[in-house]
C-alpha positions as CSV (number, residue, x, y, z in Angstrom):
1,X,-38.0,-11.1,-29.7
2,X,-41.2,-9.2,-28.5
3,X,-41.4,-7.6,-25.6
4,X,-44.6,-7.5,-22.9
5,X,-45.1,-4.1,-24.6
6,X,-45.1,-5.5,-28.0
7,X,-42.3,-3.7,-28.8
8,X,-39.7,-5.7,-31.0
9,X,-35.7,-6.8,-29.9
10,X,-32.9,-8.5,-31.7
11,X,-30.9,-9.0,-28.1
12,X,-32.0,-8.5,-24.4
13,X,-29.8,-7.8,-21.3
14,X,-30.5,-6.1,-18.0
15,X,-28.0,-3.4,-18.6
16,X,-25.9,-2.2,-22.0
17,X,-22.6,-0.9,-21.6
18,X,-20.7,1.3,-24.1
19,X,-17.3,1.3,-23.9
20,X,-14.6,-1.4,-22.6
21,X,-12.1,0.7,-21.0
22,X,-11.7,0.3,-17.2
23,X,-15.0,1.8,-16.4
24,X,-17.0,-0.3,-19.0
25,X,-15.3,-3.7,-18.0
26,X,-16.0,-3.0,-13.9
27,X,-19.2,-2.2,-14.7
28,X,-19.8,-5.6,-16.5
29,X,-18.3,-7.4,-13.4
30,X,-19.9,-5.4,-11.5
31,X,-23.5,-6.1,-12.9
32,X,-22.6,-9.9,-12.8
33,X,-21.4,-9.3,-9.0
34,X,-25.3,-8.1,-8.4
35,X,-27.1,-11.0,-10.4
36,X,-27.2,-8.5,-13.6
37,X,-26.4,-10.0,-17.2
38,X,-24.8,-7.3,-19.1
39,X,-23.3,-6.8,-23.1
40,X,-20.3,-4.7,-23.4
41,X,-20.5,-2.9,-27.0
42,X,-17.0,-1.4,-27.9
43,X,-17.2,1.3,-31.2
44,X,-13.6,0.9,-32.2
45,X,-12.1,-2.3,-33.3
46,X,-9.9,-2.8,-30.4
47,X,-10.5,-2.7,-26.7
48,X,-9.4,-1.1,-23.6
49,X,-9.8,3.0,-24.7
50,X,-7.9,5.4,-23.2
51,X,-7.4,3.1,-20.1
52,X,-5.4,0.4,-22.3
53,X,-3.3,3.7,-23.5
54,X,-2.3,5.3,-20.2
55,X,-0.3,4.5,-17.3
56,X,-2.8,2.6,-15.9
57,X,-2.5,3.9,-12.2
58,X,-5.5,3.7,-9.9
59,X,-5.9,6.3,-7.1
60,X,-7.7,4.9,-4.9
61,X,-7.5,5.6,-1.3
62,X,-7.5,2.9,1.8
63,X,-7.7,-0.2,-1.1
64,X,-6.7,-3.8,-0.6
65,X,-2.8,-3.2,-1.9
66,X,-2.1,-0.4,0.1
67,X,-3.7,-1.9,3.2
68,X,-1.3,-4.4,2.4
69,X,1.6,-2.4,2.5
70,X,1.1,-1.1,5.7
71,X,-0.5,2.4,3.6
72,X,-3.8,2.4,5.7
73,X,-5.9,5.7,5.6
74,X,-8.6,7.2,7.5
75,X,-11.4,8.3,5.2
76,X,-11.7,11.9,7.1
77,X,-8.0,12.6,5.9
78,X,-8.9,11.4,2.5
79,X,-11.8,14.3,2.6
80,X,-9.8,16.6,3.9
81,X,-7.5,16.2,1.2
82,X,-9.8,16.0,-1.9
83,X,-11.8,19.2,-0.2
84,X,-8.7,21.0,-0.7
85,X,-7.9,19.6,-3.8
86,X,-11.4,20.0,-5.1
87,X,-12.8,22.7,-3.7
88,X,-16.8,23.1,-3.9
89,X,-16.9,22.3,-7.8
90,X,-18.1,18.8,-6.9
91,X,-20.8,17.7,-5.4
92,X,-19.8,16.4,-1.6
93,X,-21.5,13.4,-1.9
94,X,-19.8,12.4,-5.3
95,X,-16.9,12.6,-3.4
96,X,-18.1,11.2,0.2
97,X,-19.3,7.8,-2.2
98,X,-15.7,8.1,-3.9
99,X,-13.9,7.9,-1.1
100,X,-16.3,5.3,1.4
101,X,-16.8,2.8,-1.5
102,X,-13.7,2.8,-3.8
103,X,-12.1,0.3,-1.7
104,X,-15.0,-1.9,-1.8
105,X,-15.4,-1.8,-5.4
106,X,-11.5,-3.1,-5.3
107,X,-12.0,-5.8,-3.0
108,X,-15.0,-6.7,-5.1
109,X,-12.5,-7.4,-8.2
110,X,-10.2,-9.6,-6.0
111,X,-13.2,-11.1,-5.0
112,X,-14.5,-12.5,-8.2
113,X,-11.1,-12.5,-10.0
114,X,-8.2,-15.0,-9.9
115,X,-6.4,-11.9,-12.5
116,X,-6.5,-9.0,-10.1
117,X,-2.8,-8.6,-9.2
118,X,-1.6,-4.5,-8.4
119,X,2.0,-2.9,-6.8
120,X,2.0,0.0,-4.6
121,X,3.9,2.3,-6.3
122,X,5.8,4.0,-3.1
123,X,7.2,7.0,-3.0
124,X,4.8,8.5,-6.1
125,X,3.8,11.4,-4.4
126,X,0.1,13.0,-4.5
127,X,-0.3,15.9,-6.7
128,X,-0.8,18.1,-3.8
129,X,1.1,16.5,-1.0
130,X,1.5,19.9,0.8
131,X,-2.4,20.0,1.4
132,X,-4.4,18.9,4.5
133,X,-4.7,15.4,3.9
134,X,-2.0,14.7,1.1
135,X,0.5,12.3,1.4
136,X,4.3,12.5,-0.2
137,X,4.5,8.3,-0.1
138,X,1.3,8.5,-2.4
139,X,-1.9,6.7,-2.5
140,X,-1.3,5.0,-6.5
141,X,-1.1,1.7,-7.4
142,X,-0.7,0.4,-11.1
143,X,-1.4,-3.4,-12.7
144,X,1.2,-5.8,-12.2
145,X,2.8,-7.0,-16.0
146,X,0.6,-10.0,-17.5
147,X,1.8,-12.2,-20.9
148,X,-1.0,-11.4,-23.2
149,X,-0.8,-14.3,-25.0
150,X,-3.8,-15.3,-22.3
151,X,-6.2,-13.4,-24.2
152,X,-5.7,-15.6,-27.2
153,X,-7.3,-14.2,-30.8
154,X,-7.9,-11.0,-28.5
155,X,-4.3,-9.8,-27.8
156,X,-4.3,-8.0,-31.7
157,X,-7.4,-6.5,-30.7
158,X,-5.7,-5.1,-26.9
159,X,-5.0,-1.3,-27.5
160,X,-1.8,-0.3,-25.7
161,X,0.2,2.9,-25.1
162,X,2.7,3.9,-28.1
163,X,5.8,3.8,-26.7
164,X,8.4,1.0,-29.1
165,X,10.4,-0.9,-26.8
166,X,12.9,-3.1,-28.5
167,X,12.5,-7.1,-28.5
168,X,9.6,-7.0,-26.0
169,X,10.9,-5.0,-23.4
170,X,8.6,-3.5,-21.0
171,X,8.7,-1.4,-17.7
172,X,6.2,-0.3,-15.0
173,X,5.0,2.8,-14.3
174,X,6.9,2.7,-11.0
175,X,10.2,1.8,-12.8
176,X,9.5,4.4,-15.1
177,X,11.5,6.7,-12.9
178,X,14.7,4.5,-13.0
179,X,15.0,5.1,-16.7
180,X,15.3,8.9,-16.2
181,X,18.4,8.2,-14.0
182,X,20.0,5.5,-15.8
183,X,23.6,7.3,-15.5
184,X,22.8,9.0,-12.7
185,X,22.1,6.3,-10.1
186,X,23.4,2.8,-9.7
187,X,19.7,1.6,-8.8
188,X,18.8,2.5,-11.9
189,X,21.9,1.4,-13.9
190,X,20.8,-2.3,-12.2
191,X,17.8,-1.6,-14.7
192,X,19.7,-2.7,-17.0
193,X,20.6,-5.9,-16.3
194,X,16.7,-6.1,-15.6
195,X,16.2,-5.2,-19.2
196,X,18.5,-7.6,-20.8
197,X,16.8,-10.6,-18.6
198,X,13.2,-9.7,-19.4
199,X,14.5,-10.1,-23.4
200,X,15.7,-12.9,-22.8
201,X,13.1,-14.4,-20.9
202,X,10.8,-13.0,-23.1
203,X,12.3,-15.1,-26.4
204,X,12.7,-18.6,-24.6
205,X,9.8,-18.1,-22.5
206,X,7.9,-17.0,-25.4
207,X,5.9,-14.4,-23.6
208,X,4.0,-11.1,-24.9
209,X,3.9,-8.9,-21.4
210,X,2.1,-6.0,-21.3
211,X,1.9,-3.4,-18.7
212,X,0.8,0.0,-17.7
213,X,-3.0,0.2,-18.6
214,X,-2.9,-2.6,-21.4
215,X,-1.9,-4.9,-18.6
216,X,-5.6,-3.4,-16.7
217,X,-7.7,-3.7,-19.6
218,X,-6.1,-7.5,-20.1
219,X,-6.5,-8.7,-16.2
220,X,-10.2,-7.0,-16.2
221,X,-11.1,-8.5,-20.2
222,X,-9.5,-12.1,-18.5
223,X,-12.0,-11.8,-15.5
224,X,-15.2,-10.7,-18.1
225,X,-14.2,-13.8,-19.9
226,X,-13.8,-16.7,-17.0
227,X,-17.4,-14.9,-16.2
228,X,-18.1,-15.4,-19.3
229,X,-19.6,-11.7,-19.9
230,X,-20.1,-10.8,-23.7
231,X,-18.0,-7.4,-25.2
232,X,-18.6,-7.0,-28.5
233,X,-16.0,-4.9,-30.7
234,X,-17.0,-2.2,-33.8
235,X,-20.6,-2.1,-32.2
236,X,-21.1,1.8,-31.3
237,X,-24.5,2.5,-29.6
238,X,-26.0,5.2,-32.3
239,X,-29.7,5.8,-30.7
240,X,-31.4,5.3,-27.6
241,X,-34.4,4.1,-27.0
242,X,-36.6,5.6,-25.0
243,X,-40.5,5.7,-23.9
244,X,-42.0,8.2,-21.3
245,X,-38.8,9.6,-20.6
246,X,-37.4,6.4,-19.6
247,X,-34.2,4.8,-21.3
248,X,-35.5,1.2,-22.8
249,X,-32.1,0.4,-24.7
250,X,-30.2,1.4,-27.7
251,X,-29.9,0.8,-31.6
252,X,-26.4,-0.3,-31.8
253,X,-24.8,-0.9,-35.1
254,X,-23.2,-4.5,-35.5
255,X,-21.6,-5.7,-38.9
256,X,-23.2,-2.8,-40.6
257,X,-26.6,-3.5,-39.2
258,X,-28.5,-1.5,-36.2
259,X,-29.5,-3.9,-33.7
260,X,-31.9,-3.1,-30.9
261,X,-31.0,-4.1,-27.7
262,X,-33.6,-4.1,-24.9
263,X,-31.8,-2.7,-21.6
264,X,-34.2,-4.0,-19.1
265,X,-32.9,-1.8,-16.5
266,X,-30.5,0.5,-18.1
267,X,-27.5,1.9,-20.4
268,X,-24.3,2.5,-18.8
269,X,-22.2,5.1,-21.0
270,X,-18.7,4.6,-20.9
271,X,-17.8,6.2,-23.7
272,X,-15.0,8.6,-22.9
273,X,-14.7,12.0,-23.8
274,X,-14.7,14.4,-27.0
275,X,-10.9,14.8,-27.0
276,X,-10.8,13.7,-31.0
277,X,-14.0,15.4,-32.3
278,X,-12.6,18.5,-33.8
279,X,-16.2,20.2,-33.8
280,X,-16.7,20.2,-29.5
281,X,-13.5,21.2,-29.4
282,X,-13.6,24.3,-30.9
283,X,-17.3,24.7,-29.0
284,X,-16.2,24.2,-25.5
285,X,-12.4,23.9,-25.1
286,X,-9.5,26.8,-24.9
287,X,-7.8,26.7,-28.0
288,X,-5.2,26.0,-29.5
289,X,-5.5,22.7,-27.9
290,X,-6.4,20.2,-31.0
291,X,-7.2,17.1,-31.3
292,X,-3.4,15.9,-32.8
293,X,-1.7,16.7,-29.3
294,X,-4.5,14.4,-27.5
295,X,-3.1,11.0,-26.1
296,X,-7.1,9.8,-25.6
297,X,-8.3,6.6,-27.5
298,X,-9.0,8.3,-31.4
299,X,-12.4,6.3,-31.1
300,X,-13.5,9.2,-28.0
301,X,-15.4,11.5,-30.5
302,X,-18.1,12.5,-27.8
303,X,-20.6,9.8,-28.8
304,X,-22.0,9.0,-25.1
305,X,-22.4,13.2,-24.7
306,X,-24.4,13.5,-28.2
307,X,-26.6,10.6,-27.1
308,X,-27.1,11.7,-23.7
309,X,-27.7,15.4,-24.9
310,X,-31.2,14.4,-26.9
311,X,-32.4,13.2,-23.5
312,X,-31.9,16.1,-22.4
313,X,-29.0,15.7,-19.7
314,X,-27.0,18.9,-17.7
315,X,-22.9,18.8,-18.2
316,X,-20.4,20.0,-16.7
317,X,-16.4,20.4,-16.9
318,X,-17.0,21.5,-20.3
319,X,-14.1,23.7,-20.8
320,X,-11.4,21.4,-19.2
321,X,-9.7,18.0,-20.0
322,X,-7.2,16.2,-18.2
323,X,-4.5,18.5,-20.1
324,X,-0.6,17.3,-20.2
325,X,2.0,19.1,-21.5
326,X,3.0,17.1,-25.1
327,X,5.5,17.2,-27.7
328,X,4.4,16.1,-31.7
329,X,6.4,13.3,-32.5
330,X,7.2,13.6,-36.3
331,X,6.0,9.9,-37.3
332,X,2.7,11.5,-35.9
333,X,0.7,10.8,-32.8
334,X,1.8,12.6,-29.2
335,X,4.5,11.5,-26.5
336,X,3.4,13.5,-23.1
337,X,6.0,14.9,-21.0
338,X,5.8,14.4,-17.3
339,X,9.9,13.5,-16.2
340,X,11.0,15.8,-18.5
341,X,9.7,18.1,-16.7
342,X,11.9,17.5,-13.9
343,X,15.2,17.5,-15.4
344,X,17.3,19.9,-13.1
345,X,19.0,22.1,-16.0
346,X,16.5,23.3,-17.9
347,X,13.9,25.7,-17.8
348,X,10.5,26.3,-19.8
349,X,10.0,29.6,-21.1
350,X,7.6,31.3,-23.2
351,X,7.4,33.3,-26.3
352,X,8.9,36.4,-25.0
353,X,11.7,34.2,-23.5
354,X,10.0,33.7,-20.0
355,X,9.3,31.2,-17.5
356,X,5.5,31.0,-16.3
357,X,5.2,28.3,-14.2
358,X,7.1,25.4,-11.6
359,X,8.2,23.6,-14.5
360,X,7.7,20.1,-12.9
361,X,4.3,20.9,-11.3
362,X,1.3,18.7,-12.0
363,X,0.6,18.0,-15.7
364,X,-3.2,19.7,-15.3
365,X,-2.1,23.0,-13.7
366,X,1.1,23.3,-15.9
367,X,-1.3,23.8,-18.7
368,X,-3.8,25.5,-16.9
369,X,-1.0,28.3,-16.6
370,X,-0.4,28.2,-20.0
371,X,-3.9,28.8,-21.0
372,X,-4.6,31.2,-18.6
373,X,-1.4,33.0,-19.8
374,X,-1.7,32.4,-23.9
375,X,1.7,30.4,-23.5
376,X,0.9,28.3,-26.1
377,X,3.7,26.9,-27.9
378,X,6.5,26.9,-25.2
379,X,10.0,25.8,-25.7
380,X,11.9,23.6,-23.2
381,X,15.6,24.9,-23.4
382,X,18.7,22.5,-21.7
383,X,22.1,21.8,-22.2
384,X,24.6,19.5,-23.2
385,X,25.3,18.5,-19.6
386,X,21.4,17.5,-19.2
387,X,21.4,15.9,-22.9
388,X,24.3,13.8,-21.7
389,X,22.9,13.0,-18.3
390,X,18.8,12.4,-18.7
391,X,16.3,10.6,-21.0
392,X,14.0,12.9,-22.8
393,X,11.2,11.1,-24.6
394,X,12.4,8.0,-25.0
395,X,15.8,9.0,-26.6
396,X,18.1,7.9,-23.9
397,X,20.9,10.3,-22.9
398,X,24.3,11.0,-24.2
399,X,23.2,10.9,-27.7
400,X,21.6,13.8,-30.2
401,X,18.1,13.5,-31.3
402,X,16.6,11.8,-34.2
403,X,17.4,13.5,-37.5
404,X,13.2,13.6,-37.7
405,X,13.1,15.5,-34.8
406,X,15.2,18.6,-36.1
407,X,13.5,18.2,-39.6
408,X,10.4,18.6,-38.6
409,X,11.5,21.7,-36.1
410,X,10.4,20.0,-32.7
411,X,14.1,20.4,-31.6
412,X,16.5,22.9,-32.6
413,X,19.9,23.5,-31.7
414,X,22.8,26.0,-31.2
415,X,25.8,26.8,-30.0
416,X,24.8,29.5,-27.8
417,X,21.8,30.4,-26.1
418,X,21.8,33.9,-28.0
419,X,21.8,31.8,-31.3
420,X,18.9,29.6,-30.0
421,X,16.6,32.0,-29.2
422,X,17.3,33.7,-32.5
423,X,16.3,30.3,-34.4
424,X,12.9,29.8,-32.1
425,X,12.1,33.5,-32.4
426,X,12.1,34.8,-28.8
427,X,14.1,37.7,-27.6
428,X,17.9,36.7,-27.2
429,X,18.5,39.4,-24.4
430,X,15.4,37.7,-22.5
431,X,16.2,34.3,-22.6
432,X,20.1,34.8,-21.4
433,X,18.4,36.8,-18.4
434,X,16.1,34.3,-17.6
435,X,18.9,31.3,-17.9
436,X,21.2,33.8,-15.8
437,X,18.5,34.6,-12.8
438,X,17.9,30.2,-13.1
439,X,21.3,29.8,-12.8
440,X,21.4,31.6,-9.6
441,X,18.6,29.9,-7.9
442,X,20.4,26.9,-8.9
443,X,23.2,27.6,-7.3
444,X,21.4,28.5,-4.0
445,X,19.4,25.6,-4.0
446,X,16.0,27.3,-4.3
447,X,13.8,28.6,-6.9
448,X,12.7,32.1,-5.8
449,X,10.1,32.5,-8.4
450,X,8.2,29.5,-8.7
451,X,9.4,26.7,-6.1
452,X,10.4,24.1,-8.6
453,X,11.6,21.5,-6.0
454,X,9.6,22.3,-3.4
455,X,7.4,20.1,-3.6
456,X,7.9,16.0,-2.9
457,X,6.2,15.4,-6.0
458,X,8.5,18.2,-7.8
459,X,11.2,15.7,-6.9
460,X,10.0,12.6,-7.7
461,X,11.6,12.4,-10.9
462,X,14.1,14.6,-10.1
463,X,17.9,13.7,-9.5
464,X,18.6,12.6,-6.1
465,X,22.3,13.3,-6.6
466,X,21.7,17.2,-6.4
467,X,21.5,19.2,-3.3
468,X,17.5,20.3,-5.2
469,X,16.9,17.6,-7.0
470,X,14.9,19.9,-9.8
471,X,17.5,22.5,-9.8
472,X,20.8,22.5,-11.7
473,X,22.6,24.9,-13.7
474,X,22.4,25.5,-17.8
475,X,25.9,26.5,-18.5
476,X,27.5,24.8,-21.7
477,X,26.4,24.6,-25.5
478,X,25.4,22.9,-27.5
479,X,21.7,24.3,-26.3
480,X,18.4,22.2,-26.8
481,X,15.1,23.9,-27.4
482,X,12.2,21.4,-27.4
483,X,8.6,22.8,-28.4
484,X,6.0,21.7,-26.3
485,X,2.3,21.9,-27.2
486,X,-0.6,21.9,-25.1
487,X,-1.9,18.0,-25.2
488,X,-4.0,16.3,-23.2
489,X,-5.1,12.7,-21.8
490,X,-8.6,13.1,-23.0
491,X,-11.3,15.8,-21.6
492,X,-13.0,16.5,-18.3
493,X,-16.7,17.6,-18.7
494,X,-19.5,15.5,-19.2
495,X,-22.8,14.4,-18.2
496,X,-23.8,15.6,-14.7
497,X,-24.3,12.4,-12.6
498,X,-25.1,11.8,-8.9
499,X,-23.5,9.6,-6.3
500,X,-24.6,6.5,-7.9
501,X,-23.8,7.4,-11.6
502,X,-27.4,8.2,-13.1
503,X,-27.4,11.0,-15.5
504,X,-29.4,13.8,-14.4
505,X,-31.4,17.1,-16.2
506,X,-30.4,20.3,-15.3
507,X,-33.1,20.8,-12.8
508,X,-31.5,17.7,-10.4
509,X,-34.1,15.3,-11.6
510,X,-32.8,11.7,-12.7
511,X,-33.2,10.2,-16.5
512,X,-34.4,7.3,-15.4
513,X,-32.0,4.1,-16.8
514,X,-29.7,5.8,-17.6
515,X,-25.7,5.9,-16.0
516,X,-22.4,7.3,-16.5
517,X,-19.5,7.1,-16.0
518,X,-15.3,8.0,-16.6
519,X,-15.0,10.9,-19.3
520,X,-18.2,10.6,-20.3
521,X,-19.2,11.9,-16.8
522,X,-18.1,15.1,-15.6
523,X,-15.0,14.5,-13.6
524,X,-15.5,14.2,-10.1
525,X,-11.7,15.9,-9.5
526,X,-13.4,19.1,-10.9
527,X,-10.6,21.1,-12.4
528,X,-7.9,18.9,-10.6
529,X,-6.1,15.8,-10.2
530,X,-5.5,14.2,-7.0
531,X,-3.0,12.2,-8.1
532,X,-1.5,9.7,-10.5
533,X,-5.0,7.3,-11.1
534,X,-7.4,10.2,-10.6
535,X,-9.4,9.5,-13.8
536,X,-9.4,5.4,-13.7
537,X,-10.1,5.5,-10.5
538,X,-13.5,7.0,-10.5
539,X,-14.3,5.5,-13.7
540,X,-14.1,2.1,-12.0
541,X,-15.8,3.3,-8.7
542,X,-18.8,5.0,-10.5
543,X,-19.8,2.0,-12.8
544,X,-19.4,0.0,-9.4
545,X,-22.1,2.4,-7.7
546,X,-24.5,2.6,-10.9
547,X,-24.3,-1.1,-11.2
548,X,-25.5,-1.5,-7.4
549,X,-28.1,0.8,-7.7
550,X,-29.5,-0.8,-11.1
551,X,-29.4,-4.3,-9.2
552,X,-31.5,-2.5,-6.2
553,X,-34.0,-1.3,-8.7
554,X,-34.5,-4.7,-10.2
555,X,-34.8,-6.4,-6.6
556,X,-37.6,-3.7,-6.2
């Protein structure tokens, strides 16, 4: 189809979105919202990205569930909160639009949507709950559960995170922390009967539920199609087309064939980050984080930042991702460890037998100490009173672990701490110390060196039966030493947007029709994480913003 310049289209839309996770899908609701018509072009097979593999919490201060649940927030303590958090590596009006019209974007989704159903999830604190502004009862919310069978011939295509439940089985993120304390509290033990009832149900209902971020990317994909909005799946945007500096549209490659598609008023990029693309890796990030310990959609290989970069555009973030502590799970792929990280008797030491860092503290900054230290691998060492009382990575307590996971040296165990630290290779005499001077904090109920149970979100997955409930003594063999590796959730840097999601140049000026937004972006946390939701969150606000401001330029 020929254009009024004569140039030549196979497919016209106002704006072109690459990507479906949660910030590609809201910004094709979001253009319909503002009387846009959009295409949604995915690069891998399935759909969702590194939203449909996550948790799928939102943080999202002051939105429609909270306000529901009596969590109402004034906006100044939100600032106050993400200024301490944040610091000055953000822009303040980034933040200021983040925080004024996140809950708008929200109510925008109920709005339109009959599929937008979320849970408060009380009690998950903020990362930072100490700060000005932060709150212990937390500001998260996650996705209700959905049946997928509503998406049809689109359920095999749903991504989803890789954890095997048996016969269907499925939890929230929120009930998440039951299963750590399955013999350790009788709330959670009731999980149990929970369990066996949502198998059942499951067979004679014949239901596929989903939760966590599958269960986002399915409500959002459900809502795209009732609008009937167009995604289209192993379609990656390889060029963009440009003339006079201005962003036309993009070749994008369809069934083997590049297509041009006319963006009459501009490309969104939500394309994630670089996480899998061994090459930036090695140019901007510490090593030895690698692209095997990432839990980020494999598809993420930097495409939006290579396109973006031949126009020109300024990054930021570069040298950061949204880290988290990981083990290598020997049937490949990564498990991240965030309430095994809480377990009272354990510690987390490094090569010279050491502890570095509050062993439960936020994912981010627990690596951030490792980097900053050269603690990379690290070995989480525990008893058998904490094998017998806590889940760790799925392998539920009071048995050994898989024989894979001793094979392949991601567990070892001994009799004796002296004999385990002589088969991981770190000094015997140190480690003993270091379990000793635990031991004692333990016993007084406070860590002297690092605060582990300090903080409210410290104890959130801790155990509640425990006068700390981070803190318990390591005092009888067999020993466990589990190495960890330095994973992450996918990276932070990226384009350098303003408050409405265009992509600027490093001198501040805009590329005109041209957005971001998510990992492509450079994270509006900075080198932090507010809390649990801190990268969906602005993914889905930011498209929400660039998607109001391309409506406003077509009205003018």
């Amino acid at each position: 189809m020929p254009s009024t310049d004569g140039t030549t289209w196979d497919h016209e839309v106002d704006v072109l979105i690459g990507g479906s996770g949660a910030g590609g899908m809201v910004g094709a609701i979001a253009a319909h919202t503002f009387g846009l018509t959009s295409l949604v072009v995915e690069k891998a097979a399935g759909i969702g990205g590194s939203t449909a593999m996550s948790g799928g919490g939102i943080w999202i201060p002051n939105n429609p569930t909270l306000r529901k649940a009596g969590q109402t927030d004034d906006p100044e303590d939100v600032r106050r909160y993400l200024r301490a958090v944040v610091g000055d590596r953000v822009a303040a009006d980034r933040i200021d639009a983040y925080v004024d019209r996140g809950p708008e974007m929200l109510e925008m989704l109920h709005r339109v949507s009959r599929h937008m159903e979320f849970s408060w999830c009380p009690g998950y604190s903020d990362y930072h709950p100490e700060l000005p502004g932060g709150r212990a009862a937390g500001r998260t919310i996650e996705p209700r559960p959905i049946d997928v069978r509503k998406l049809g011939d689109e359920e095999r295509k749903l991504l989803a995170l890789d954890v095997p439940m048996p016969l269907g089985l499925w939890f929230t993120g929120y009930e998440a922390r039951n299963l750590m304390m399955i013999r350790r509290e009788w709330k959670a033990r009731r999980m149990l009967v929970l369990a066996a009832w949502r198998v059942v149900s499951n067979f004679f209902r014949r239901r596929h539920m989903k939760a966590l971020g599958a269960a986002l990317v399915a409500r959002l994909r459900l809502t795209m199609r009732d609008l009937d909005l167009p995604l289209w799946t192993k379609a990656p945007i390889t060029e963009l087309i440009t003339q006079d500096g201005r962003v036309l549209g993009a070749v994008v490659e369809s069934d083997g064939k590049p297509l041009r598609i006319r963006a009459r008023i501009g490309v969104l990029l939500a394309t994630g980050g670089f996480e899998h693309d061994p090459a930036l890796r090695k140019q901007h990030l510490p090593e030895p984080g690698r692209p095997d310990h990432s839990a980020g959609a494999p598809s993420n290989t930097g495409d939006g930042h290579r396109l973006a970069e031949r126009l020109g555009a300024a990054f930021d973030l570069m040298d950061d991702a949204w880290w988290m502590p990981s083990i290598a799970l020997p049937r490949g792929g990564v498990f991240p460890l965030v309430s095994e990280r809480c377990i009272p008797g354990m510690v987390i030491v490094n090569s010279a037998g050491e502890r570095f860092v509050n062993e439960a503290c936020p994912y981010v900054n627990f690596v951030h100490a490792q980097f900053e230290g050269g603690h990379v691998p690290v070995y989480e060492i525990f008893d058998a009173k904490a094998r017998s009382r806590y889940q760790f990575a799925g392998v539920l307590p009071g048995k050994d672990f898989p024989g894979s996971f001793h094979r392949s040296g991601l567990v070892t165990k001994a009799d004796t701490l002296r004999a385990l630290a002589e088969k991981i290779g770190v000094p015997p005499d140190a480690l003993e110390a270091t379990v000793a001077r635990f031991n004692g904090f333990a016993v007084k109920g406070r860590d002297e060196d690092f605060g582990r149970g300090d903080s409210p979100y410290d104890n959130y997955y801790g155990d509640h039966s425990l006068p700390n409930p981070n803190l318990d003594t390591i005092d009888g063999g067999p020993y466990y030493a589990i190495r960890i590796e330095a994973g992450d959730l996918g990276t932070k840097g990226g384009v350098l947007t303003d408050a409405q999601g265009r992509v600027l140049r490093p001198d501040g000026s805009v590329i005109p029709g041209l957005y971001a937004t998510g990992n492509a972006s450079a994270a509006v946390m900075g080198n932090e994480y507010a809390g649990a939701g801190a990268t969906i969150g602005p993914a889905m606000v930011f498209s929400y913003l660039a998607m109001e401001h391309a409506a406003e330029g077509a009205a003018g």
